[in-house]
C-alpha positions as CSV (number, residue, x, y, z in Angstrom):
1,X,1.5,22.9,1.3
2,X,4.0,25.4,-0.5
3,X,5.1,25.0,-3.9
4,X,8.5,23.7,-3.4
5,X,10.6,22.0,-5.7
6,X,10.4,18.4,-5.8
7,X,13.8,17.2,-6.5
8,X,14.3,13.5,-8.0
9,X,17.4,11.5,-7.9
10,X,18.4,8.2,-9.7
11,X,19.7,5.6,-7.0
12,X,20.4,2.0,-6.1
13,X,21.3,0.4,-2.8
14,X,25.3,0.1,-3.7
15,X,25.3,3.9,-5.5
16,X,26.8,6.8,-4.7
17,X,26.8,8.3,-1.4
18,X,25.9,12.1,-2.2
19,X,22.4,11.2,-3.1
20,X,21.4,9.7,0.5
21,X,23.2,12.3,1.9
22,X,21.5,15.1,0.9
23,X,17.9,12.7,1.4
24,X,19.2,12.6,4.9
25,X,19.9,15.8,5.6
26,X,16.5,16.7,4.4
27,X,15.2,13.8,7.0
28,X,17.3,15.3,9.9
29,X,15.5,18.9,9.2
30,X,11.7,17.6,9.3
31,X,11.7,17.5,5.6
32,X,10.1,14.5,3.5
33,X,11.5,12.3,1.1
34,X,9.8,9.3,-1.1
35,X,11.8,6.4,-1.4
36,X,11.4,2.5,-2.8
37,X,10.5,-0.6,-0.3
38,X,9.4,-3.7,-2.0
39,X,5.9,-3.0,-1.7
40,X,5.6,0.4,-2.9
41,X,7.2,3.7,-2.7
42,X,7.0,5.7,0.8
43,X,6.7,9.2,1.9
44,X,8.9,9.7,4.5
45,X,9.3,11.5,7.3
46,X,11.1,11.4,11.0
47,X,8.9,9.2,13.1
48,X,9.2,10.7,16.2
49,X,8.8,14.7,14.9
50,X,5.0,15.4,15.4
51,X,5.6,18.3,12.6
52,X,7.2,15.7,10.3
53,X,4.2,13.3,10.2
54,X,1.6,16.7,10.1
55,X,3.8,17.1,6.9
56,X,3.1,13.9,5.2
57,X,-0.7,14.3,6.4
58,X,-0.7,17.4,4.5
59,X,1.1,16.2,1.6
60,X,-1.1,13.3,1.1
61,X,-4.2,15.0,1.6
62,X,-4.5,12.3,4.4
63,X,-7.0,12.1,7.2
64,X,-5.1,12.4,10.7
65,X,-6.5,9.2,12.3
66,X,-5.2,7.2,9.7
67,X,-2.2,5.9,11.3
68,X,1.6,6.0,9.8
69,X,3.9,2.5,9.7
70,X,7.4,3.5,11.0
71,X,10.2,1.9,9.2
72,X,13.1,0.2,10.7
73,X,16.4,-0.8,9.6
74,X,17.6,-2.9,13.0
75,X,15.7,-4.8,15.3
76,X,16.8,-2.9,18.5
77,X,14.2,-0.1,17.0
78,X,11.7,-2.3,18.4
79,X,12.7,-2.0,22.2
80,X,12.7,1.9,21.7
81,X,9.4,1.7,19.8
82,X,7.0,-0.1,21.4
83,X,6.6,-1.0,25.2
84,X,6.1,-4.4,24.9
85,X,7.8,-7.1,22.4
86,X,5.9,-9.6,22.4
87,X,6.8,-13.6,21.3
88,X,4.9,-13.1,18.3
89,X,6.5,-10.1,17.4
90,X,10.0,-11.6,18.2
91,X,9.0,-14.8,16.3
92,X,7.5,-13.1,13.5
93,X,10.3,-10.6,13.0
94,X,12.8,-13.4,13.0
95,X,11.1,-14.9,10.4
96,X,9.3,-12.7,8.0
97,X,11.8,-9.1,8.5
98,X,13.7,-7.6,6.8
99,X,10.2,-8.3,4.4
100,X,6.7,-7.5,3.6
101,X,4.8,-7.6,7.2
102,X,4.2,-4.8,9.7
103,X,3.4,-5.2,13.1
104,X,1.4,-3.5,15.6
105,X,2.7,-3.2,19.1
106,X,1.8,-1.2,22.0
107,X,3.9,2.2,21.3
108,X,6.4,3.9,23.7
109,X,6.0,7.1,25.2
110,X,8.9,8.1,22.4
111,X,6.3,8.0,19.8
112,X,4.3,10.7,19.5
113,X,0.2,10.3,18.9
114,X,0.5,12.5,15.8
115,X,2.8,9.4,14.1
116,X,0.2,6.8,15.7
117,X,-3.3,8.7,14.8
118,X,-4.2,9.3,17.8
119,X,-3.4,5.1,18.7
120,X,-1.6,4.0,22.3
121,X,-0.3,1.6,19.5
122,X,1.9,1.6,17.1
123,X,2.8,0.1,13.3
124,X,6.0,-1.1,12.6
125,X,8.3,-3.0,9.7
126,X,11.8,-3.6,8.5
127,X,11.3,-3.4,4.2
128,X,13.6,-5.5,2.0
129,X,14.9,-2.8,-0.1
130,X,18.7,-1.9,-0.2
131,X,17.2,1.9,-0.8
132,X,15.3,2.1,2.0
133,X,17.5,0.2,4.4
134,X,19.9,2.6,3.6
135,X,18.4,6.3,3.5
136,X,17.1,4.9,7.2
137,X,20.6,3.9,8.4
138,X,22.2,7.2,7.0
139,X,19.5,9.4,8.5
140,X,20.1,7.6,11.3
141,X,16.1,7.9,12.0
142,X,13.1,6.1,11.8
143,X,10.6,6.8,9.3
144,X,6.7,6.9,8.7
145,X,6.6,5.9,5.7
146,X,2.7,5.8,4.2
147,X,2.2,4.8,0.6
148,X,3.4,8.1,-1.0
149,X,0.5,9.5,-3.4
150,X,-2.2,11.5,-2.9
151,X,-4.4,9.5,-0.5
152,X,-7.5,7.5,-1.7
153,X,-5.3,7.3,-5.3
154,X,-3.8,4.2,-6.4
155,X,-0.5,3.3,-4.9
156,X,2.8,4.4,-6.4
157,X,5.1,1.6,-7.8
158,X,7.2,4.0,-9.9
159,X,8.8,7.0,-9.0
160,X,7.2,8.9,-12.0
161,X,3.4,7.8,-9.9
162,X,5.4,9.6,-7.1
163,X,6.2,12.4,-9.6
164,X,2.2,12.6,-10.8
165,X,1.1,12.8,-7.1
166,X,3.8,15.1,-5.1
167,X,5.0,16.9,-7.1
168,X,6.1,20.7,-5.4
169,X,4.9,19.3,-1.9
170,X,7.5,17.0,-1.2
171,X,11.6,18.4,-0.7
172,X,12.9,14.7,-2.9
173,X,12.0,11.5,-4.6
174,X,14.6,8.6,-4.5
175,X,14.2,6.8,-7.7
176,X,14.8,3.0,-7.7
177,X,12.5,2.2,-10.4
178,X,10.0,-0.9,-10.1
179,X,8.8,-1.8,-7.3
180,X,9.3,-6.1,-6.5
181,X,5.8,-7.4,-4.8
182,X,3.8,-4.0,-5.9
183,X,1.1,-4.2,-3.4
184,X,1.5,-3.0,0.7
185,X,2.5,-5.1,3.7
186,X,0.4,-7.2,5.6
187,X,-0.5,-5.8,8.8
188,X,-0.9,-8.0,11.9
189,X,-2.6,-6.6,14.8
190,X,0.0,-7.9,17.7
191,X,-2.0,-6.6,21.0
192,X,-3.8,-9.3,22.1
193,X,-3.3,-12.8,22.6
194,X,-4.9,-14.3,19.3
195,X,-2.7,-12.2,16.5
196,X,-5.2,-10.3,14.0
197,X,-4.9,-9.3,10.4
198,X,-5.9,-6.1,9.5
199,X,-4.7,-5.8,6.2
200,X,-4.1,-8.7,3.8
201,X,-0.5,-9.0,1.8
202,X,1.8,-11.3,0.5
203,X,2.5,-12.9,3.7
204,X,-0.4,-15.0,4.3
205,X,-2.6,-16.1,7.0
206,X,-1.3,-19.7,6.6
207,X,2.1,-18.2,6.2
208,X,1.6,-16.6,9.9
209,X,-0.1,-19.2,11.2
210,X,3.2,-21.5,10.6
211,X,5.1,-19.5,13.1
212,X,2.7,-18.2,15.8
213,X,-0.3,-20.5,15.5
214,X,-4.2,-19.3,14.9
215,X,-4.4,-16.1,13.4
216,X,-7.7,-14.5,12.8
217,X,-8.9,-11.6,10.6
218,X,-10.5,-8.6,11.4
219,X,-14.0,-8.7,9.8
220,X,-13.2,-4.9,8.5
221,X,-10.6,-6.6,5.6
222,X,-14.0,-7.9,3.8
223,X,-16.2,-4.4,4.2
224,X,-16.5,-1.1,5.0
225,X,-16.9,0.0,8.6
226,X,-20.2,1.3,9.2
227,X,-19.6,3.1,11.8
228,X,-18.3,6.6,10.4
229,X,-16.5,7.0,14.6
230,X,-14.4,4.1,14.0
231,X,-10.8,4.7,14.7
232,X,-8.5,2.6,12.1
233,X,-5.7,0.6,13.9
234,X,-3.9,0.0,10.7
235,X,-3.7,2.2,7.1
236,X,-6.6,1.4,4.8
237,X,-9.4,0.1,7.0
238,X,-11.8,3.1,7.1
239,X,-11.1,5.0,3.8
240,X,-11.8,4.4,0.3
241,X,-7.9,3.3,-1.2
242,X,-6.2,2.8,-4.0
243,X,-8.9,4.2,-6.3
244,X,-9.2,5.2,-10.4
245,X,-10.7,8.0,-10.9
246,X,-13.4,6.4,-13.0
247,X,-16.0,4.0,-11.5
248,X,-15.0,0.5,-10.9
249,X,-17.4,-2.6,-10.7
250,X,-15.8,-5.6,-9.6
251,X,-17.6,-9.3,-11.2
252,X,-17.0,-12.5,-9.3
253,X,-18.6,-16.1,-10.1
254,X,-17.9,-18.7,-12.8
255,X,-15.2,-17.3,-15.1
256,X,-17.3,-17.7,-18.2
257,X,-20.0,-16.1,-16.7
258,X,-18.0,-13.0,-15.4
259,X,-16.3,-13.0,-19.1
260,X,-20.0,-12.7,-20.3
261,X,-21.3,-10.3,-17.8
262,X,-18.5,-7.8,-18.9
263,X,-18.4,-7.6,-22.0
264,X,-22.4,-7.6,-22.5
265,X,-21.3,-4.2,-20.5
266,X,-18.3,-2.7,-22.6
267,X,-20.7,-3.4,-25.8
268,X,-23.7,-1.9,-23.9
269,X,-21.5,1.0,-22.3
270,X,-19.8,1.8,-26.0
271,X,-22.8,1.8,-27.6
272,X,-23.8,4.7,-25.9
273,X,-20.2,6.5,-26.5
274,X,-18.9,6.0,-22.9
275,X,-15.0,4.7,-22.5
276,X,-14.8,1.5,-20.7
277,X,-11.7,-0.4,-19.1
278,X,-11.4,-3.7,-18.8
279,X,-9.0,-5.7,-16.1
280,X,-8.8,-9.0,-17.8
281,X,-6.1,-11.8,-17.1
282,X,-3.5,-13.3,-19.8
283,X,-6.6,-16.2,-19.7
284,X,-9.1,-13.8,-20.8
285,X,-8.0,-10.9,-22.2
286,X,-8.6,-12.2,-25.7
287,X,-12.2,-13.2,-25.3
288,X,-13.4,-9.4,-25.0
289,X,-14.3,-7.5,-28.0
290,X,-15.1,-3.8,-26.6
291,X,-12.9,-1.3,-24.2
292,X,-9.3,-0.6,-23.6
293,X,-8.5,-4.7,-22.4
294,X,-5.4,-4.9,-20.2
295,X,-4.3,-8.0,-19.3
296,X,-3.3,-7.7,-15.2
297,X,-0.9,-10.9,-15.5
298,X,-1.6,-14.7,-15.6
299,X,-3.5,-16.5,-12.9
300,X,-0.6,-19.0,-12.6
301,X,1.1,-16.4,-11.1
302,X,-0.6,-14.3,-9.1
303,X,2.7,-12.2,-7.9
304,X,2.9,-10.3,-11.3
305,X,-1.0,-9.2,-10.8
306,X,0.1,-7.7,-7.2
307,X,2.8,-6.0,-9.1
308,X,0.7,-4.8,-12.0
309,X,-2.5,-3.5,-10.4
310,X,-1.9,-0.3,-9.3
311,X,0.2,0.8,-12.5
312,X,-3.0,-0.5,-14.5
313,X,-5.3,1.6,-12.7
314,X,-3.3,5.1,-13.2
315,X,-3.2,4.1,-16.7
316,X,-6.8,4.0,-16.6
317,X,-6.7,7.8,-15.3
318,X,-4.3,8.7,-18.1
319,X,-6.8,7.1,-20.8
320,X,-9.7,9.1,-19.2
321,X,-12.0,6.3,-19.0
322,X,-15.8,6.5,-17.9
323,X,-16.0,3.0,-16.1
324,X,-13.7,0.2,-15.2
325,X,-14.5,-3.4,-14.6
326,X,-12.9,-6.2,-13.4
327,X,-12.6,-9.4,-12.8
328,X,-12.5,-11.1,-9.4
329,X,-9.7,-13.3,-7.6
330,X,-9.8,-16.4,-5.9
331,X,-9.3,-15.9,-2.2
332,X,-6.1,-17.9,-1.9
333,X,-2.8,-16.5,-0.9
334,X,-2.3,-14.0,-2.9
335,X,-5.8,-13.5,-4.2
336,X,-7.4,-12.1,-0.8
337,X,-4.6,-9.4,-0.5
338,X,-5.3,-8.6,-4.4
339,X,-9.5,-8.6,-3.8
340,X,-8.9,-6.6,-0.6
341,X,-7.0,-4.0,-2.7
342,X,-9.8,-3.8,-5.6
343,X,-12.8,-4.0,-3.3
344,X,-11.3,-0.6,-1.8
345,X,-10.0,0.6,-5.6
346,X,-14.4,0.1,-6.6
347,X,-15.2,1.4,-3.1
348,X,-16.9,-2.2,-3.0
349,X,-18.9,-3.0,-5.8
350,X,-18.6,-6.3,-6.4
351,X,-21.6,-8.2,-8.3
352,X,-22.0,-11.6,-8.4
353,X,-22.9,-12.9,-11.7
């Protein structure tokens, strides 16, 4: 990528009109802008320009067959999108958009492979962001829209993470400060008859399974594919994500036990003059004596550790720290999508203690 210059403007969904405009514009010419949805910032780009989404790619350091989510702002995009809207989709959509789930459908001939990865499928959602909604409705476009760092990094909930990563590659950055849920979709796999989840989020499996019935999950959510010709259907399932630059080691079990297991390590690691990070909880954070301790949230609520985690992680990077570990989440509703996220942040090493 050339060195452009990246420019960054201050919005909100009821501001000035000037701003989107120019974003637009940018859009309309196969340029790339970052923007807020509720889930993170995205990088985007005009879907259905094949040059647009080898932009991104390029931008992000991403690999190709890792495929881009298109974002919507009306749910007529759907019959242009995909060649099949399915009852799921229509039920799901009624129910869950303008929100946090993306769904994948079998694409039209409109989009092109390079948006898709290479996939006769594609992945689509509406965000909840008055931003978003509206640099989509003034482009009059549909985005791909990936998680807009440098790929493998953690995900951006400011604009400034934006800043860090893309920097001279990237024509603008719309800034609508903090991010709301802080961690990315879910991603339900809409192609066959039994919907599948292939990437956990705030919308549940329960939560799903209210409107459509059994829902499964695709083993890949809990491991690594081994097989290194896999082709992902969804963002995130083949490549390390969301990682510090510093080793991470996750430690699940009995909370006492994990409490004792880590900081037997910080004292052990800073003994020997090595920088350790510590991802503790507003329940534990106190009971460690060692590291840089940062308190992720409260287990009560487990929506301000979705929205925390990746901030915590680049402050890691910005500490220089020589490992990380952390403590492990209950795989409840909000906890499996928050695991899921830190298994791929410690390229899964998790140790059970």
């Amino acid at each position: 990528m050339r060195n452009m210059k990246t420019k960054v403007r201050i919005v909100n969904g009821d501001g000035p009109d000037t701003d989107y405009q120019e974003a637009a514009e940018i859009l309309k010419r196969g340029g790339l802008v970052a923007f807020p949805t509720e889930t993170v910032y995205g990088l985007g780009g005009n879907a259905l320009d094949e040059d647009a989404a080898k932009k991104i790619y390029a931008a992000k350091g991403r690999p190709s067959d890792n495929p881009l989510i298109v974002h919507i702002a009306g749910m007529e995009a759907l019959d242009e999108l995909t060649s099949n809207v399915t009852e799921h989709a229509k039920k799901l959509a009624e129910r869950f958009w303008p929100g946090p789930l993306t769904m994948i459908l079998p694409k039209s001939e409109k989009v092109p492979l390079g948006t898709t990865g290479g996939l006769q499928t594609v992945a689509i959602r509406m965000p909840n962001h008055p931003v978003a909604l509206r640099l989509i409705r003034q482009s009059g476009l549909y985005l791909a829209a990936p998680s807009a760092n440098t790929s493998g990094r953690p995900s951006p909930t400011l604009a400034e993470h934006v800043a860090e990563d893309l920097t001279g590659k990237i024509e603008m950055i719309l800034d609508g400060g903090m991010v709301d849920v802080g961690i990315e979709s879910t991603i339900v796999d809409l192609t066959e008859d039994i919907p599948v989840i292939l990437r956990p989020g705030c919308i549940s499996k329960a939560m799903l399974e209210e409107v459509v019935g059994t829902v499964t999950i695709d083993p890949a959510v809990n491991g690594p594919k081994k097989d290194t010709s896999f082709k992902p259907k969804a963002p995130g399932m083949k490549y390390k994500h969301y990682a510090p630059k510093a080793d991470m080691t996750i430690i699940s079990g009995e909370r006492e036990k994990v409490v004792e297991t880590i900081r037997l390590r910080a004292e052990s690691a800073t003994l020997k003059g090595r920088k350790v990070g510590i991802l503790a909880t507003d329940e534990t954070v106190g009971l460690y004596t060692e590291g840089t301790v940062v308190s992720i949230g409260t287990r009560k609520e487990e929506g301000s550790i979705a929205r925390g985690l990746y901030k915590i992680l680049r402050d890691f990077d910005h500490l220089k720290v020589d490992e990380i570990y952390a403590e492990s989440f209950e795989d409840d509703t909000m906890g499996a999508a928050i695991m899921n996220r830190l298994c791929k942040a410690a390229g899964y090493a998790v140790e059970h203690v």
